[in-house]
PyMOL commands that place a pseudoatom at each C-alpha (Angstrom):
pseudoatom trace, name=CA, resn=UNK, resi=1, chain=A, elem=C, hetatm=0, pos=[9.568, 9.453, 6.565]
pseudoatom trace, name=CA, resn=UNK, resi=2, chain=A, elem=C, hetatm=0, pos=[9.126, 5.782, 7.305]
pseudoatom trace, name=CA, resn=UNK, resi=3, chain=A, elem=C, hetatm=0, pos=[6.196, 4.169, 8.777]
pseudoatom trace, name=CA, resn=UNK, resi=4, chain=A, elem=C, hetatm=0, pos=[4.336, 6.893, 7.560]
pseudoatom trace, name=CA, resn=UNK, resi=5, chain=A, elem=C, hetatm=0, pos=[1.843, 4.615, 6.463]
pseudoatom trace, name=CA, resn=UNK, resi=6, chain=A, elem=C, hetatm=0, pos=[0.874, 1.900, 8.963]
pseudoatom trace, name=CA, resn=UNK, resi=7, chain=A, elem=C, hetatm=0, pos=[-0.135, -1.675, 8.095]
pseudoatom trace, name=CA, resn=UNK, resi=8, chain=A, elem=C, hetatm=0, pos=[-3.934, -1.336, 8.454]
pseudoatom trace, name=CA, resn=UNK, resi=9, chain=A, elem=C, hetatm=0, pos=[-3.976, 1.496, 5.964]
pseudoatom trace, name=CA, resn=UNK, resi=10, chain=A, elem=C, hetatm=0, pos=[-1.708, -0.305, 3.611]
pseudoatom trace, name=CA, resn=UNK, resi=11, chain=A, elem=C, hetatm=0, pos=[-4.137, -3.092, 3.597]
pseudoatom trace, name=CA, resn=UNK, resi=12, chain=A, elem=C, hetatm=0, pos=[-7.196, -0.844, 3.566]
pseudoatom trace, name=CA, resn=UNK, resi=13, chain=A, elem=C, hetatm=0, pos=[-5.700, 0.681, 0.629]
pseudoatom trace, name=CA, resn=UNK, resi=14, chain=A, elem=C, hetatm=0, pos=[-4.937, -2.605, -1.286]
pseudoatom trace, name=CA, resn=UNK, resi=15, chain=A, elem=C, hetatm=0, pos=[-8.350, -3.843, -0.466]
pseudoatom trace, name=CA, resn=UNK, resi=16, chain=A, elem=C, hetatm=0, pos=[-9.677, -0.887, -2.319]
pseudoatom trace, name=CA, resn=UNK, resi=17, chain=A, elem=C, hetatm=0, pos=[-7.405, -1.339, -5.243]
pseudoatom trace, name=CA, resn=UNK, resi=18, chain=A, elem=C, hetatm=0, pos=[-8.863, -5.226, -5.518]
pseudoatom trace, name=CA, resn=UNK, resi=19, chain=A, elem=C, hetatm=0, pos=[-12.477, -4.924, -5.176]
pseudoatom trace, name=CA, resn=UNK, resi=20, chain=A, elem=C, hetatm=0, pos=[-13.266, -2.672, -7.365]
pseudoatom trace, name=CA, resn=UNK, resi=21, chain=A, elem=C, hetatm=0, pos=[-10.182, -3.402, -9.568]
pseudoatom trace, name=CA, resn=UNK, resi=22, chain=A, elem=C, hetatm=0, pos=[-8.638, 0.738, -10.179]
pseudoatom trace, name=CA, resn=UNK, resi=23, chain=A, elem=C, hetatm=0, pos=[-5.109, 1.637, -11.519]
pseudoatom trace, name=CA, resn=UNK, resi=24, chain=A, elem=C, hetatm=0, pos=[-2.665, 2.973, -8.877]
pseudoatom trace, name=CA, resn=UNK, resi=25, chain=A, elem=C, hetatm=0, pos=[-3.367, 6.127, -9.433]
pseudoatom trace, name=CA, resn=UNK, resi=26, chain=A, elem=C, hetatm=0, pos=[-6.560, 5.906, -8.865]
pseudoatom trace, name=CA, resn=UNK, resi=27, chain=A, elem=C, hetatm=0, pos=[-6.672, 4.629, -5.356]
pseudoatom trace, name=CA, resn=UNK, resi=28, chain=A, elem=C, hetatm=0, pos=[-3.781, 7.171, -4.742]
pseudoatom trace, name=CA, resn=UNK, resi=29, chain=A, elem=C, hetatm=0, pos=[-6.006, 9.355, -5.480]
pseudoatom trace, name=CA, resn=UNK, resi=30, chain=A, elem=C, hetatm=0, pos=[-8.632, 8.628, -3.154]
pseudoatom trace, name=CA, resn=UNK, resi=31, chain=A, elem=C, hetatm=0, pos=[-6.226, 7.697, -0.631]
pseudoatom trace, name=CA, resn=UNK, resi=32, chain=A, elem=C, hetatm=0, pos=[-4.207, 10.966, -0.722]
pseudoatom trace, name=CA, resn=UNK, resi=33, chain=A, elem=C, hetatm=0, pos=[-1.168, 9.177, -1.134]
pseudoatom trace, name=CA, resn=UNK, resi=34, chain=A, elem=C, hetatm=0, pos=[1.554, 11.276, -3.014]
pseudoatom trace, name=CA, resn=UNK, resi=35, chain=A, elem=C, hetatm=0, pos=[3.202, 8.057, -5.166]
pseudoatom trace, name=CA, resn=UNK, resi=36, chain=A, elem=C, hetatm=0, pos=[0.998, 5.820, -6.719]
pseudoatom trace, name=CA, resn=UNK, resi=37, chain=A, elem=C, hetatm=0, pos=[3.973, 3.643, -7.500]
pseudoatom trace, name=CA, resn=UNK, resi=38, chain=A, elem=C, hetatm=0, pos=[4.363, 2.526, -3.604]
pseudoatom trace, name=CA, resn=UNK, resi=39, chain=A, elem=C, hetatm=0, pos=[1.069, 1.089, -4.078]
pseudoatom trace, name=CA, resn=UNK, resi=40, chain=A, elem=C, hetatm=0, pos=[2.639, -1.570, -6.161]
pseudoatom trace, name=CA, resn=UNK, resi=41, chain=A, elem=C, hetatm=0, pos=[5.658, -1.922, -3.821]
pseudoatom trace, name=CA, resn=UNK, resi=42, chain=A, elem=C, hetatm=0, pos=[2.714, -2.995, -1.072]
pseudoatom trace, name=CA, resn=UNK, resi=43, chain=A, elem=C, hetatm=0, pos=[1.210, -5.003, -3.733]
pseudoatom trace, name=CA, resn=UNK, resi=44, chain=A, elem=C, hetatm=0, pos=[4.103, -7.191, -4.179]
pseudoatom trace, name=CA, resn=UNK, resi=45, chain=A, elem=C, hetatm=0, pos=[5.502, -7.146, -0.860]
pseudoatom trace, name=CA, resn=UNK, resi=46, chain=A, elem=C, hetatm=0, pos=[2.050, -8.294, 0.251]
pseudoatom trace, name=CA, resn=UNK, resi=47, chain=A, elem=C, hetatm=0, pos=[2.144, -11.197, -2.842]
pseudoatom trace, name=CA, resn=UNK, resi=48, chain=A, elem=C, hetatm=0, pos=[5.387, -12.370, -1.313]
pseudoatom trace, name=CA, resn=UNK, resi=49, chain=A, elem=C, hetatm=0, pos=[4.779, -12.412, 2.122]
pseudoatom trace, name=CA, resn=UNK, resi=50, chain=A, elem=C, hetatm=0, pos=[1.431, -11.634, 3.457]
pseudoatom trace, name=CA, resn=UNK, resi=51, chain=A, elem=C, hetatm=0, pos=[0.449, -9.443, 6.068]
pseudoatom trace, name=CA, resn=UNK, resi=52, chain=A, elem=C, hetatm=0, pos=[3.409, -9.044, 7.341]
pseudoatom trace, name=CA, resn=UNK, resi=53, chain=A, elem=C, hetatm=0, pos=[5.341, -8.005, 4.982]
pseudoatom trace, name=CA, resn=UNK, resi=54, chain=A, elem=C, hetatm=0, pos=[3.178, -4.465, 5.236]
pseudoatom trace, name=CA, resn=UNK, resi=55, chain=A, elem=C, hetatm=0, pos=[4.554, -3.351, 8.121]
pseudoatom trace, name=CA, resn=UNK, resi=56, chain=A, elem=C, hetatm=0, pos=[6.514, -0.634, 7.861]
pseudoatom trace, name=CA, resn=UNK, resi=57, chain=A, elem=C, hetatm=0, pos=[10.118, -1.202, 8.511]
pseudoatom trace, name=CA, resn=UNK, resi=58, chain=A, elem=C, hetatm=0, pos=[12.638, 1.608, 10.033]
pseudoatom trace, name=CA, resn=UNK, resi=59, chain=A, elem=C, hetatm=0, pos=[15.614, 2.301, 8.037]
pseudoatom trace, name=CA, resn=UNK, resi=60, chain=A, elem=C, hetatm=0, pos=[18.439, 3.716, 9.525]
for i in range(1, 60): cmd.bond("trace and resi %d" % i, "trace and resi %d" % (i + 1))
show_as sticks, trace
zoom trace
């Protein structure tokens, strides 16, 4: 389902993950997400190219 995450709550959720420094699954947790490891896909698309790179792109 893409876009199902939308760039302020990407950023919310890295902000979390940063100030109070938690694994993946742990802000997953909170978060509700389902797959800690796209945490760390927005963490390094975010690394490489800001803001945004967070926005969620349509495939298709």
């Amino acid at each position: 389902m893409p876009g199902k995450y939308d760039v302020e709550f990407r950023l919310s959720v890295l902000k979390c993950l940063w100030d109070n420094q938690l694994s993946y699954r742990e802000v997953a947790a909170l978060f509700n997400i389902r797959s800690p490891g796209c945490i760390g896909d927005w963490e390094r698309c975010y690394h490489n190219g800001g803001i945004d790179a967070l926005i969620p792109r349509v495939r298709g």
